[in-house]
C-alpha positions in Angstrom: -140.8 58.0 88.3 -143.4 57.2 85.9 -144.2 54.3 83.5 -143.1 56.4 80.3 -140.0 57.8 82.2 -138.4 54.3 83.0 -139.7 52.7 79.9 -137.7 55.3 77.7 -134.8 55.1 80.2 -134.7 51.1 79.8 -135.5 50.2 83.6 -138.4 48.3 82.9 -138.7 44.6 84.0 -141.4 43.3 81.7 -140.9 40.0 80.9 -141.5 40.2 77.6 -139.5 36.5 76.4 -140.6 34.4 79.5 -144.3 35.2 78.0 -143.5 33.9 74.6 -146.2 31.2 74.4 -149.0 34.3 75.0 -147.2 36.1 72.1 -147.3 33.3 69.5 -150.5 32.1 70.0 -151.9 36.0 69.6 -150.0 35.7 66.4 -151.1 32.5 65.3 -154.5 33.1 65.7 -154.0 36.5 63.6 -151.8 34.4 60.9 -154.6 31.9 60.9 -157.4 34.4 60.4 -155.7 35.8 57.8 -154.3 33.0 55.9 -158.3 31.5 55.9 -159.0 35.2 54.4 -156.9 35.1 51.9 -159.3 31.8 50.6 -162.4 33.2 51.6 -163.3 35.5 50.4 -159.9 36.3 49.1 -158.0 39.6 47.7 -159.7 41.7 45.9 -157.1 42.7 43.0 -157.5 45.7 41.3 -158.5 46.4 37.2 -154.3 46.1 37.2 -153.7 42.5 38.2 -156.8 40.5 36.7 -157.6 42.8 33.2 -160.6 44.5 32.2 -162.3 48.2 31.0 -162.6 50.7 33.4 -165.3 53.8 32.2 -165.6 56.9 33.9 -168.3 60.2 32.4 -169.3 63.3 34.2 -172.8 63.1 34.2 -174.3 66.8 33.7 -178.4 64.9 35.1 -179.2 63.2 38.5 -177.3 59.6 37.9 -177.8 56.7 40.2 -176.1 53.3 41.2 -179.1 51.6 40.6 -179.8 53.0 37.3 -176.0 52.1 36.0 -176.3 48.6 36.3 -179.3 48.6 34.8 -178.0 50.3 31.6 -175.2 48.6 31.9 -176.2 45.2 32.6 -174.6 42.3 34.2 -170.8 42.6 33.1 -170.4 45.7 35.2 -168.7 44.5 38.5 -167.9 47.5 40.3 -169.9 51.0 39.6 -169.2 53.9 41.8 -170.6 57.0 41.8 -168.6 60.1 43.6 -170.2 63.2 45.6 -167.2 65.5 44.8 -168.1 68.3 42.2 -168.0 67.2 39.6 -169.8 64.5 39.8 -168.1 61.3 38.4 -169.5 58.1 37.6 -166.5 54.8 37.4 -167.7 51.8 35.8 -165.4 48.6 36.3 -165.9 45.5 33.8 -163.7 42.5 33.1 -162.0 42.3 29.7 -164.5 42.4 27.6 -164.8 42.7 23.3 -164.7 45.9 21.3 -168.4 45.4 20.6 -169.1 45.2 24.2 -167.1 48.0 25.0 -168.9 50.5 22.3 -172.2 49.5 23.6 -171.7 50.2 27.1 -169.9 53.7 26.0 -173.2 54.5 24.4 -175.5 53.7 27.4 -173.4 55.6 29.5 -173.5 58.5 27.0 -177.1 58.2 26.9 -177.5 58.0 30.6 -175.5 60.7 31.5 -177.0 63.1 28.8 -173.3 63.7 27.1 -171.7 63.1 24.3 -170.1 59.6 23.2 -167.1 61.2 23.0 -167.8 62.5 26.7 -167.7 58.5 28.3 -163.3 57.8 28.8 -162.2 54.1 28.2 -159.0 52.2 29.6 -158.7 49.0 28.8 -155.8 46.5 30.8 -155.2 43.7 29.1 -154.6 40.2 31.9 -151.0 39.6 30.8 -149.9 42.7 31.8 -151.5 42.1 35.6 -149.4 38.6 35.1 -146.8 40.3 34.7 -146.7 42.9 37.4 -147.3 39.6 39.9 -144.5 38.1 38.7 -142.2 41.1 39.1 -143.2 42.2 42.3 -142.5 38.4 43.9 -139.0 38.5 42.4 -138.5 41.5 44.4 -139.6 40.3 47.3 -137.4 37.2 47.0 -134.7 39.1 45.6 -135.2 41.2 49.1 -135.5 38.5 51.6 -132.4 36.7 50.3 -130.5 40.0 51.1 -131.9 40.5 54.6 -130.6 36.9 55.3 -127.3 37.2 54.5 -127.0 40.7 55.8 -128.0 39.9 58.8 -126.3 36.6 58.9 -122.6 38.0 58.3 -123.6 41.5 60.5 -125.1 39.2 63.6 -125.7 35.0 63.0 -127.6 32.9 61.0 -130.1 32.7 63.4 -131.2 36.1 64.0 -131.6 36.4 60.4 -134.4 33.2 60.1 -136.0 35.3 63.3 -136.2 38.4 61.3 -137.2 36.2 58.0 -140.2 34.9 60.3 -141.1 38.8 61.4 -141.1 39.6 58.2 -143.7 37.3 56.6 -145.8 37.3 60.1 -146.1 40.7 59.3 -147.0 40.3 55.0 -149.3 37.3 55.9 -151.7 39.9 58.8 -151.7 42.8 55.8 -152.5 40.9 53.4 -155.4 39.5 55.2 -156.2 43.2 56.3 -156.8 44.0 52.8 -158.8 40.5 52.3 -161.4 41.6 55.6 -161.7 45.0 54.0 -162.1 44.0 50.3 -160.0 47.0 49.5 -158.7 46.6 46.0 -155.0 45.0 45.6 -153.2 47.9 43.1 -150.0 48.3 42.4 -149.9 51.1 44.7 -150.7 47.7 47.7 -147.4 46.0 45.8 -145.2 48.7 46.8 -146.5 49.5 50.2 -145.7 46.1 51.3 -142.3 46.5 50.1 -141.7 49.7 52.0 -143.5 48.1 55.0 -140.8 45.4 55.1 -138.3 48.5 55.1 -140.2 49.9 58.5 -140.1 46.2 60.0 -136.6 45.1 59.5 -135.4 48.3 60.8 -137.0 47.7 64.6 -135.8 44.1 64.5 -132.1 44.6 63.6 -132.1 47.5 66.1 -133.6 44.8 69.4 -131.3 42.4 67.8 -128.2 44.6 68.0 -128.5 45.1 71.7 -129.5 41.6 72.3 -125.9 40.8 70.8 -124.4 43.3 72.8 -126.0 42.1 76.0 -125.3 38.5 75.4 -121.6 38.9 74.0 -119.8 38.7 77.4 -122.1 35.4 78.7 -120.0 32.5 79.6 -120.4 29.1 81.4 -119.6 31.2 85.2 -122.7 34.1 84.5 -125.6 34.3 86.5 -127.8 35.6 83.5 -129.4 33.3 81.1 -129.3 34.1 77.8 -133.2 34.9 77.8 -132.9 36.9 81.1 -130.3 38.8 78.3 -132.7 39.2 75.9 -135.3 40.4 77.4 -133.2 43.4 78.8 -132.5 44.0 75.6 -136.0 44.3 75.1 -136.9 46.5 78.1 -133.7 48.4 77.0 -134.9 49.4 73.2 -138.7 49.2 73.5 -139.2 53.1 73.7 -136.6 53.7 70.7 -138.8 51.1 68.8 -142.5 52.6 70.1 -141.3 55.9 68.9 -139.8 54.9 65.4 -142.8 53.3 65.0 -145.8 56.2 66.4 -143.0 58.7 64.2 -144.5 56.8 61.4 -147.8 55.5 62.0 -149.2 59.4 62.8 -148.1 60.7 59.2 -149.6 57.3 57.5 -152.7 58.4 59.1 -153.2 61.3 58.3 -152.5 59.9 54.5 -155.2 58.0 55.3 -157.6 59.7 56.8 -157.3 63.1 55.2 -156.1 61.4 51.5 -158.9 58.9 51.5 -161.9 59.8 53.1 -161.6 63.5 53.3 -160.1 64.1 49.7 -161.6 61.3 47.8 -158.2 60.1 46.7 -158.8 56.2 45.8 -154.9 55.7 45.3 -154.0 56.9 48.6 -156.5 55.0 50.3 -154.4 51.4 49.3 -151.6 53.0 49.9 -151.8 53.7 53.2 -153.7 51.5 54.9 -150.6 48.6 53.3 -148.5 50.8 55.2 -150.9 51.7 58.7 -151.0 47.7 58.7 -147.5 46.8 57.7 -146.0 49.6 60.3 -148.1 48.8 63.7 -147.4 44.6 62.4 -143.5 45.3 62.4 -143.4 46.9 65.7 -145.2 43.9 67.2 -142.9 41.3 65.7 -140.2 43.3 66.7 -140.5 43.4 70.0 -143.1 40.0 70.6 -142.2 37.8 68.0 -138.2 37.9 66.6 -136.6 38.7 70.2 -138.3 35.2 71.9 -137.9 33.0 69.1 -134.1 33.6 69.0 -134.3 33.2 72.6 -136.1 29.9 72.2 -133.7 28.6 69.5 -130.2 30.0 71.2 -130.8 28.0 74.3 -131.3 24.8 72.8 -127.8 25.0 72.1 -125.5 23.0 75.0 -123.6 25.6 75.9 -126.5 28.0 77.2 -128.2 25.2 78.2 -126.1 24.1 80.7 -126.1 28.2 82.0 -129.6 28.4 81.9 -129.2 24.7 84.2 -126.7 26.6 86.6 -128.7 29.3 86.4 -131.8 27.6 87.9 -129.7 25.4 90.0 -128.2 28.5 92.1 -131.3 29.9 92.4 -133.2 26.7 94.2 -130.3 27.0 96.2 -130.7 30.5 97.1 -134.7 29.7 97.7 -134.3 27.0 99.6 -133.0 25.7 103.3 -130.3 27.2 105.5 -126.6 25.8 104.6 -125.9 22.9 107.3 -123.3 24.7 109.4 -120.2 23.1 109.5 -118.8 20.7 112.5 -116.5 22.9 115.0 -112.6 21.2 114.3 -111.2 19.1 117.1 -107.6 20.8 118.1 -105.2 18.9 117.5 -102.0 18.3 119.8 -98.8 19.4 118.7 -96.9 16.4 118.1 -94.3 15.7 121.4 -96.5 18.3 123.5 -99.9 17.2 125.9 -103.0 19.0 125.2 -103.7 22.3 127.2 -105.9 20.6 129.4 -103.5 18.1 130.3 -100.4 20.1 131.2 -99.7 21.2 135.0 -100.2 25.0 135.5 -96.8 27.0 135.5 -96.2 28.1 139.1 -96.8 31.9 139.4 -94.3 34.1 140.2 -94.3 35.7 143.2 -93.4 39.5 143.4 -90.1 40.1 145.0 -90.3 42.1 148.8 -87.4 45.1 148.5 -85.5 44.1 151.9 -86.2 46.7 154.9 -82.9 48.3 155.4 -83.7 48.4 159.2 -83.5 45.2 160.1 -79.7 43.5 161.1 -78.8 40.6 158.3 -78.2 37.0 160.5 -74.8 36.2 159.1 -76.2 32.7 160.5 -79.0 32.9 158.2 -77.0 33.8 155.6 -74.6 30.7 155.8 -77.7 28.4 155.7 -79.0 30.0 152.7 -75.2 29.8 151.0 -75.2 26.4 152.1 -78.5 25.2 150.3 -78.3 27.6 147.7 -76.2 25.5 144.9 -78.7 22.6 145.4 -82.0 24.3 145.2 -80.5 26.1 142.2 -79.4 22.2 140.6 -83.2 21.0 141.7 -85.3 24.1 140.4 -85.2 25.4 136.7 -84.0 28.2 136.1 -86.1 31.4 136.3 -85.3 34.7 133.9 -84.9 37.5 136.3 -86.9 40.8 135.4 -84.7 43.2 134.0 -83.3 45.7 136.5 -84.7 49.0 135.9 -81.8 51.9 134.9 -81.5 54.7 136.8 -82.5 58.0 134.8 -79.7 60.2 134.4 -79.9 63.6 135.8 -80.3 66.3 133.1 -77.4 68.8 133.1 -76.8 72.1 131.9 -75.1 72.3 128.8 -71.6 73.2 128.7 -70.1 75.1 126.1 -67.9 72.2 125.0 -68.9 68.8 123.2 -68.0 65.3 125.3 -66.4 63.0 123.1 -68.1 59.4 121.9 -65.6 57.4 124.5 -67.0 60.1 127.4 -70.4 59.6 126.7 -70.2 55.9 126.6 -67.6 56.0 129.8 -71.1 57.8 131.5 -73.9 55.3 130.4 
């Protein structure tokens, strides 16, 4: 049977919570690279978060990067310049003053050989970015106070910090994603993480239902530690999980693949690599990071403690030397009879001759024997004589009448 055949069946022995130190220190290295990201050089948030002017002209000449910033000047922080047809030239500012922003409308104009009317303008006030921020961590607060007490009252309290912990492992490695790549931070990013947390939750509640089923019937007399439980849970849902998971992944790249690159569609591009990131992250906490912690924390508790101490107890046993075999019992005497060895051997009894009915009886022999009879008889115990053996009666021919109860017994 092959690997994929006994993985999806849940007969795979991978030991997937003994292994937990491996696990967390893959994950704390990621946390830890990402975290330092997220300082240096930091997110890159988008025109919506930090404010500014964003101008965009369809230039009907040959336009270059190089020659935007040079009309422009220094306030222009990002210029972009597409190859689809049209072309499009995107010139990023911060918040700048209406004077500011007429003057770099009219070098654009000039540049691009249009009209001033032809150069569009957005401006985003910072306040509004503020605000966004502020809305979007409510919601994620709001959310993760939910998932705690769902999954506190649907499983235990403990299980739901594990999943809390997945959770913002798997925030803190795409949001240091987006740091490495410098994509831009939109409110497009905002929402992908919140769906992502969706896609996340879903594989950890699902590993964690089966560990609750697997560990419900544990008690202080099972052979089965309450880690050996969990990670059959483990082996048990791992191909549900990969599937949910490559189910999702494959469409989110093509989104961002085709919708990106291919396309030219900017929006998509934040869009779905928050949710390429956030997805593959959630099916690795899932399965690597939520399932051994609970183990960790559940067998600090006394009573699987002291199972996972029997546990390990019967098993050196089992390892180790042969059982001492046990000293052979003594028999004891009956009390008011010797041993066996000690008693005299009962005389054997000596098959009786059937007299030859040739020979003459001696009456003289016979006196002797009366004589001496009734004292051998008071000297020697008494011997049970065989049974004599009853003659078989001859079969007869029925007769046409029945014998009565008295005959029959008259003839035995």
């Amino acid at each position: 049977m092959s690997l994929a055949s006994r993985m999806y069946h849940g007969e795979t022995s991978f030991d997937f919570v003994g292994r937990r130190r491996l696990w967390f220190t893959i994950s704390g290295l990621l946390v830890l690279i990402s975290l330092v990201s997220l300082v240096v050089p930091g997110l890159n948030f988008g025109i919506d978060f930090k404010g500014g002017a964003v101008f965009r002209v369809q230039p009907t000449t040959t336009v270059t990067e190089a020659r935007v910033r040079a009309a422009v000047g220094p306030v222009a922080e990002v210029v972009q310049v597409t190859e689809n047809n049209p072309v499009q030239v995107i010139v990023q500012t911060e918040e700048l003053p209406p004077a500011e922003v007429t003057r770099i409308r009219a070098e654009l104009a000039k540049l691009a050989g249009v009209q001033l009317n032809g150069v569009s303008t957005e401006t985003i006030g910072s306040k509004w970015g503020s605000t966004v921020s502020r809305k979007a961590f409510i919601a994620l607060l709001v959310f993760l106070v939910v998932i705690v007490i769902y999954v506190s009252l649907r499983m235990e309290f403990k299980m739901a910090v594990a999943a809390l912990v997945a959770l913002l492992h798997d925030l803190i490695i795409t949001a240091g994603i987006f740091a490495l790549s410098r994509f831009e931070v939109t409110p497009a990013t905002v929402i992908a993480l919140l769906t992502i947390l969706g896609y996340s939750l879903y594989d950890t509640v699902v590993v964690f239902d089966k560990v609750r089923e697997n560990t419900g019937s544990l008690s202080a007399m099972s052979r089965t530690t309450y880690s050996q439980a969990t990670n059959l849970a483990v082996n048990q849902t791992m191909m549900r999980s990969l599937n949910t998971s490559l189910a999702s992944l494959l469409p989110i790249l093509g989104l961002l693949v085709v919708g990106s690159y291919l396309l030219g569609a900017e929006t998509l591009k934040d869009l779905a690599l928050a949710l390429f990131v956030g997805v593959a992250a959630g099916a690795y906490s899932s399965i690597f990071i939520a399932p051994p912690l609970v183990a960790m924390w559940k067998e600090k508790e006394p009573r699987y403690a002291q199972l996972r101490a029997r546990v390990e107890r019967l098993a050196a046993q089992g390892q180790g030397a042969e059982r001492p075999e046990r000293p052979e019992r003594a028999e004891r005497p009956v009390r008011g009879r010797r041993p066996a060895a000690q008693r005299p051997a009962a005389p054997r009894a000596e098959p009786e001759l059937a007299p030859d009915p040739e020979l003459a009886p001696d009456e003289e022999l016979e006196d002797e024997v009366a004589e001496t009879e009734p004292a051998a008889v008071a000297q020697a115990p008494a011997r049970r004589q065989p049974p004599k053996p009853r003659p078989t009666q001859q079969r007869r021919k029925p007769s046409g009448r029945q014998q009565s109860r008295p005959a029959k017994r008259r003839r035995r």
